[in-house]
N, C-alpha and C positions, 0 to 999 in steps of 0.2 A: 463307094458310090461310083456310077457310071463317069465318064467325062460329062461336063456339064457344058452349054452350048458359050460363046464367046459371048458378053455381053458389056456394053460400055456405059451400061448406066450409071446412076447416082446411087453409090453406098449409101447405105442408111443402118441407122441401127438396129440389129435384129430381132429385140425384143418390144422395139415399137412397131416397126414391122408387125410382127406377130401378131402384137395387139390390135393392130389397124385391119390386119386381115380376120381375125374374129367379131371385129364389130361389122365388116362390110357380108361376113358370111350368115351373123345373127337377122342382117337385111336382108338374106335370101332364106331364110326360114331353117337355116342349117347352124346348129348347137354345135360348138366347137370349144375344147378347154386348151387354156394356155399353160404351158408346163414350165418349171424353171428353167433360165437359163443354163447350157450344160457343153462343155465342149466346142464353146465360140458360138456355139448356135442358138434357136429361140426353137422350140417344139409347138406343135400346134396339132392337138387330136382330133378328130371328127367322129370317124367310123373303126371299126375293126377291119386291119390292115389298111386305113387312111390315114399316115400320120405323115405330116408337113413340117421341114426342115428350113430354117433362113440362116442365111449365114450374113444378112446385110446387102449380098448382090440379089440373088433369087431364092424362092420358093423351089423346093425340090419335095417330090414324091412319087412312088411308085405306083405304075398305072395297070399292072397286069406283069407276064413274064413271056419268054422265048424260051423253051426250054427251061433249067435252073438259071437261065440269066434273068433280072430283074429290068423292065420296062419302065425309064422314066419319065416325069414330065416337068417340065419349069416353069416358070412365071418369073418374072423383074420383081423383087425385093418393092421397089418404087413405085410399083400400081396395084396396089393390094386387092384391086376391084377387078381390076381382071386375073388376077388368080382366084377369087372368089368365085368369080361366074365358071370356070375352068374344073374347080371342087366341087362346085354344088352338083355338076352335072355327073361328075365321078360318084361324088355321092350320092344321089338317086339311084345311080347305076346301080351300087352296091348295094343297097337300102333293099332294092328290086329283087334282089338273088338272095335274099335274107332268110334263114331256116322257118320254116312254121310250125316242124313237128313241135309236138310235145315232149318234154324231157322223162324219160324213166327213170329218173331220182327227187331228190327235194320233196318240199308238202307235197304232192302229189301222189308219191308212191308210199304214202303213210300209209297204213291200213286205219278205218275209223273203228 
């Protein structure tokens, strides 16, 4: 993970965290699942390639790249509302550039 920015807030724990940030994101109309705790952190999925990392200080996720470098973005662990407003907007984003075609496999390409 990139360096993450210096930050002196209030540790909290990261799987309430977590929690706090799926119910603030359920408020902005964004389905979000919380994943088990794993490696000190609390996981929080949204979208495909949106997935949201606490480690108790901040919110960490990737917002895009530079080349094969990875683009991150953070929020404070401690205001889950504003990393909420921060996601939903990623998320739209992404939501927006989402495939339409139809897939050439599955029930579709049955023959009846």
């Amino acid at each position: 993970m990139s360096e993450a920015p210096a930050y002196a807030g209030r540790r909290v724990l990261p799987h309430e965290a977590a929690r706090l940030l799926v119910a603030e994101l359920a408020g902005r109309d964004v389905a979000a699942d919380l994943h088990p705790f794993f490696q000190g952190r609390a996981w929080v999925s949204l979208w495909g390639g949106l997935l949201v990392s606490c480690d108790g200080l901040l919110f960490s996720w990737i917002t895009g790249a530079r080349g094969a470098v990875p683009v991150w973005d953070h929020a404070p662990a401690d205001t889950p509302g504003a990393a909420a407003t921060k996601l939903a907007t990623r998320y739209n984003e992404l939501r927006a550039r989402q495939c339409t075609s139809v897939p050439a496999y599955g029930q579709e390409a049955v023959p009846r």
